[in-house]
N, C-alpha and C positions, 0 to 999 in steps of 0.2 A: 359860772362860766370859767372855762379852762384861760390861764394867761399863757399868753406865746414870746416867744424870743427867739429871733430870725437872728442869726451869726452870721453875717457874709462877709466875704474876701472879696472883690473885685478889681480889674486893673483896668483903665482907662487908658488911652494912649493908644500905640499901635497894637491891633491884634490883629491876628489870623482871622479871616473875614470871607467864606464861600472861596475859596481859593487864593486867597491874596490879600493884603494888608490895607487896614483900615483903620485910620486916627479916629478915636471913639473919645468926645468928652465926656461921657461918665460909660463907666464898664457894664456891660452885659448883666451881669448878677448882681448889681447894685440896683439893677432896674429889673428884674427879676425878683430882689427881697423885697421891694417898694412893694410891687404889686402883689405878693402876700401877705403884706403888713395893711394896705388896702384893703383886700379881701378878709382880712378874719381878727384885724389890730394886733396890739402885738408890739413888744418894743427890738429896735434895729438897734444890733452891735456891730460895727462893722473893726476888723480884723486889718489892723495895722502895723507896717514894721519901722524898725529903727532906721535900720538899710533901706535905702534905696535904689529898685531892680532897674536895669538899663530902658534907657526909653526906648530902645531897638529891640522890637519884638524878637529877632533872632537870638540875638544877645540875653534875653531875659529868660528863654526858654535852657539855653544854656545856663543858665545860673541856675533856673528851678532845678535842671536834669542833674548840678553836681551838689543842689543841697538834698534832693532826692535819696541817691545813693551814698551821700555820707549821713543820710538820717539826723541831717541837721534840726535844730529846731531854733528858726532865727528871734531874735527880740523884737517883742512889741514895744508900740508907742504905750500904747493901754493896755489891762488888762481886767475882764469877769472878775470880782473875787469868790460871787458864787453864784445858783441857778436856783436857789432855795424856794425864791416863788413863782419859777415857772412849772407849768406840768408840758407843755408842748415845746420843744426845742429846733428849728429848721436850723440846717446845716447848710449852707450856698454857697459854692465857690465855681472857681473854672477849672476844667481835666486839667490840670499839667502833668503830662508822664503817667497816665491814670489813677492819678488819685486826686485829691487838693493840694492845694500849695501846702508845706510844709511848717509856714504861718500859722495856718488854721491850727494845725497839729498842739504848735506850742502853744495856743489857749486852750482847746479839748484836754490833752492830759491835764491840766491844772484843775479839771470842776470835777464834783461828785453829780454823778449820771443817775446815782438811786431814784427809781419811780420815775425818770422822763419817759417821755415819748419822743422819739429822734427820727425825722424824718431830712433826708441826702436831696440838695437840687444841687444838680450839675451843668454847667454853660459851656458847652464843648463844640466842636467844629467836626464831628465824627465819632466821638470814641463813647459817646454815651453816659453813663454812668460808671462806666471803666471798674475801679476797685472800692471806689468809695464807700460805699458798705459796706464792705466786709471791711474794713481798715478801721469803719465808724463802731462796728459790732466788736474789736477786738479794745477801741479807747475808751468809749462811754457804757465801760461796764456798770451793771446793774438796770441799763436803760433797755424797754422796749425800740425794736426800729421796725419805724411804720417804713409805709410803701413811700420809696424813691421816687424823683421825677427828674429824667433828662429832656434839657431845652435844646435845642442847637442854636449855637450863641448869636449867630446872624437872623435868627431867626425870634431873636428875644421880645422884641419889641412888637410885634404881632401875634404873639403867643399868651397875652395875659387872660383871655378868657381860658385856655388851655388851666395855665397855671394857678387862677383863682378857681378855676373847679377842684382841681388836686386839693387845694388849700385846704378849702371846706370838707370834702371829703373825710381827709386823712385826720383833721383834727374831733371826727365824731365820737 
């Protein structure tokens, strides 16, 4: 049996929400990794910074948009030291500016990708899977990338048969 390792990002607090803002106690893609960790086991890394992003979602998305374009890669609290015993790898985060948070970034370039299987969830409000592949295809060299899955983030919590079929699927 293949082992998995679900990497997510998730932000809790206010988010863009069907047009407007909504305090969420735990973030969209934290409940989005649960439910593929349910689906096919698997251990949960969840992707953490030193900094902390403004609780005002506008505010936050500004912080994302100018570590975006100075291709920051902020500090984690923790960090992977490596992937050695997994063959399955999910990647979860939410669009910021179409990609993932720049967090995520800073743990990916640190692992050797030889022999995964990397497969992209995305928790967005519209923009789908935006660049994430292609950004995942250019970091986790050596890795196969299976087929992506975008959630829409209001739409998370209702969508777990959705994302536990993907689960199963993608890990065959």
């Amino acid at each position: 049996m293949a082992n998995n390792l679900i990497i997510y990002y998730s932000r809790k607090g206010e988010n863009y929400w069907n047009g407007s803002i909504k305090n969420l106690e735990k973030g969209n893609t934290e409940i989005a990794a649960e439910f593929i960790q349910d689906a096919i086991g698997g251990d949960l890394f969840e992707i953490e910074t030193e900094k902390t992003y403004a609780a005002d979602y506008y505010e936050c998305i500004e912080e994302a948009k100018d570590e975006l374009r100075a291709k920051e890669r902020p500090e984690l609290t923790n960090y992977l030291d490596n992937i050695d015993e997994y063959d399955n790898v999910f990647v979860c985060g939410p669009c910021w500016w179409g990609t993932f948070p720049m967090a995520m970034f800073t743990q990916l370039e640190k692992l050797d990708w030889t022999e995964k299987k990397v497969m992209a969830l995305m928790t967005h409000e519209g923009s789908g899977l935006g660049n994430c592949e292609r950004d995942l295809k250019k970091i986790c060299t050596g890795a196969t990338l299976g087929e992506g899955l975008a959630v829409h983030g209001a739409d998370t919590l209702s969508s777990e048969s959705k994302i536990t079929a993907w689960a199963k699927r993608v890990v065959k």
